[in-house]
N, C-alpha and C positions, 0 to 999 in steps of 0.2 A: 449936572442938571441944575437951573438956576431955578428960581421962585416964582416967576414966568411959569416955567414951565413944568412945574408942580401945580401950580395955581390953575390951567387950566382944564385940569383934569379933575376941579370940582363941577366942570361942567357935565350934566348930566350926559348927554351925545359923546361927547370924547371919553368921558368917565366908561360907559357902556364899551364901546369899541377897544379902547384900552384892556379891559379886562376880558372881553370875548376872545382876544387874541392871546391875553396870559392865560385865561384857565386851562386848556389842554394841556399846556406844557408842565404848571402845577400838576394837575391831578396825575400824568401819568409819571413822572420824574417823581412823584412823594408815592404813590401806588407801588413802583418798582424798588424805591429804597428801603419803603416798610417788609416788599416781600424777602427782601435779603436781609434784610435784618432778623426779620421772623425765623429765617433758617439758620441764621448765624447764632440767632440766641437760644431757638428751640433745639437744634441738631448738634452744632459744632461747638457751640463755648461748653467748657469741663463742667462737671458737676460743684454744689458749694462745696466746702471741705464740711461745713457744720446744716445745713440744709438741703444738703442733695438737689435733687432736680426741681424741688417744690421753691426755688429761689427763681426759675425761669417766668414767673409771674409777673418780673420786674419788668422784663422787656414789653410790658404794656401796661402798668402801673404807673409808672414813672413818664415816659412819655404823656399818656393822657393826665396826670398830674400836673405836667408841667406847662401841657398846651390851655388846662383847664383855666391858668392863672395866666397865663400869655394874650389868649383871647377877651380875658375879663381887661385887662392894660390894654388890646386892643380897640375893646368896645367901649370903654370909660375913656378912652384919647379921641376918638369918634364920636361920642357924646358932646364932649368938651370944645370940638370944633362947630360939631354942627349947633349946638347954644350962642357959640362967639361970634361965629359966622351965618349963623342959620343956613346951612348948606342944606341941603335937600340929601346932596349925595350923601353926605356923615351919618346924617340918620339912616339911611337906608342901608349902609354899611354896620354900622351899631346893632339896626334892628335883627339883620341877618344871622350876627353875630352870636346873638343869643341862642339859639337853640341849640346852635353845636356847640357853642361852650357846655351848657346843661348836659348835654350827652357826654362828653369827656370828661366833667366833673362827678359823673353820675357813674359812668368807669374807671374813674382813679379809684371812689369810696370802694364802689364794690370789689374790684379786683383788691384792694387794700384789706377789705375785710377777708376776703379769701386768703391771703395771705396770713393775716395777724391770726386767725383761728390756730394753725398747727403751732407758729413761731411762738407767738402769745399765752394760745389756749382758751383764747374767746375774739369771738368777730369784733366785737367792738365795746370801746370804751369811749367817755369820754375826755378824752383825751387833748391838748389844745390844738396840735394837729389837724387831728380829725374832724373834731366841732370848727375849725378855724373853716377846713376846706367844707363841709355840711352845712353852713351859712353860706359861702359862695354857693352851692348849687342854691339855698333860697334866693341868695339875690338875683339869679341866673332867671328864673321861676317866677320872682316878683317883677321883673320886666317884661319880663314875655307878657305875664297879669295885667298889669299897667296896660297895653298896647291893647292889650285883648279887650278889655273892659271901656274904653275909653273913646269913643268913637268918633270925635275929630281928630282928624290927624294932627295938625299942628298940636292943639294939648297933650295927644296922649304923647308925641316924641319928645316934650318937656319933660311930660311927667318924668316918662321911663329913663331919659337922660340923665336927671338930677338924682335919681333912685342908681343909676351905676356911677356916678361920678364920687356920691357919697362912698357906695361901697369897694373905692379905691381904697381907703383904709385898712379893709381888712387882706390884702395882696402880702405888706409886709408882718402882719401877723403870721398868714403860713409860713411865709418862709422863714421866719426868724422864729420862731415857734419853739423848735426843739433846740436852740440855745439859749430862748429866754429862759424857758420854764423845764425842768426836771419831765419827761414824755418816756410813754413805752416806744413814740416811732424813733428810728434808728435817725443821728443826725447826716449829713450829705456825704454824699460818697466820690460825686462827678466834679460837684461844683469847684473842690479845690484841684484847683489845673495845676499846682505844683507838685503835688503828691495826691492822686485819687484813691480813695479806699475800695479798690477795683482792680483787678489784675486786666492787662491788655487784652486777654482772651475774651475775659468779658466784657469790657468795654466796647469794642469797636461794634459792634452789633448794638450795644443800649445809645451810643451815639447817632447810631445811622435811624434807626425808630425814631430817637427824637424829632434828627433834622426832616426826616421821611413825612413826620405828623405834621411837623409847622408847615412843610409846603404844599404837603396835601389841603390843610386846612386854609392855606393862601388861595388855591384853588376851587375849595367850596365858597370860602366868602366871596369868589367872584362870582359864581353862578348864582349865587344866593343876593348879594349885593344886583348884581347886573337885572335878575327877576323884579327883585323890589323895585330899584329905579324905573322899570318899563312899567310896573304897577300905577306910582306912582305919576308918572310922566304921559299917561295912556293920554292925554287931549292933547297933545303937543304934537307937532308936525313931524317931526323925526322921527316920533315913533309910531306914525303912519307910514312912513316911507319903512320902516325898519320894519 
């Protein structure tokens, strides 16, 4: 696909139909992979050797952990366009973005602290981890604020753009987190593809949630994206004919 034809799908009309056509296949393809995953990880991978069953937390921990920081580089790379380009659509993709990031980030914390209580012996500390990823859910929070409060549109998708683009900074804080600094969270288990700190059994199920989550969540930013742009666009002629 050339730059052409990437380029015309900042058009709001093509942009729209584009995605009305993707998100079925998302939602239900990341719907169906989360549900096999769920069963693979809840029913069939063995118990820990040192954690017993109370380790099955992971298979939505970690997923919504990883989408949490996925969707903020999504929404902050969508910021960044729609500033350089003034795109209407970026924003509208950016702005969508927000809420469900705040929800996956608001599910990593908590299923996280559900976890650290037994492994630990207390929900939470602060820890760089954890205060890393509990500023991402602020930032998450102060954008949506931003939009909310701000009531021309052209300012507030300034505002809230420069407020995620700044809080791209803290992206490599989490993840580097638990090799900079001495942390109770455990360090990465998946990431090293040469040797995982995972046996296959459990693995293949914490794989399939993950990819399960991102293209579920490809799907929601399209209904959610697709809804803003017709918000957005409500005077224009196509989206009377639409």
């Amino acid at each position: 696909m050339n730059l052409k034809k990437i380029y015309k799908y900042g058009s709001p009309p093509n942009f729209y139909r584009f995605v009305m056509k993707l998100e079925p296949w998302c939602l239900c393809l990341g719907l169906l992979m989360i549900a096999i995953g769920s069963i693979g990880g809840l029913f069939v991978a063995p118990k820990d050797y040192q954690m017993g069953d109370a380790f099955r937390i992971i298979y939505f921990h970690v997923p919504s952990a990883y989408l949490s920081m996925s969707a903020y580089a999504a929404m902050g790379i969508s910021s960044i366009i729609g500033i350089v380009w003034r795109s209407n659509v970026a924003f509208a993709v950016a702005k969508s973005i927000a809420p469900f990031g705040a929800l996956m980030t608001a599910v990593a914390l908590i299923t996280g602290m559900l976890w650290g209580k037994p492994m630990w012996g207390t929900a939470w500390v602060w820890d760089a981890r954890l205060t890393s990823e509990f500023i991402l859910l602020l930032l998450y929070l102060g954008y949506i604020a931003l939009h909310a409060t701000i009531k021309e549109q052209k300012r507030a998708d300034r505002a809230a753009s420069l407020l995620a683009i700044l809080g791209i900074v803290n992206l490599p804080i989490i993840h580097y987190s638990v090799v900079w600094w001495n942390t109770l969270h455990q360090a990465s288990t998946i990431s090293k593809l040469d040797s995982p700190s995972i046996v296959g059994e459990m693995l293949w199920p914490l794989l399939l949630m993950i990819i399960g989550y991102m293209i579920f969540f490809v799907g929601v930013i399209c209904r959610g994206g697709s809804a803003e742009v017709l918000m957005r666009e409500k005077r224009s002629n196509w989206v009377k004919e639409v």
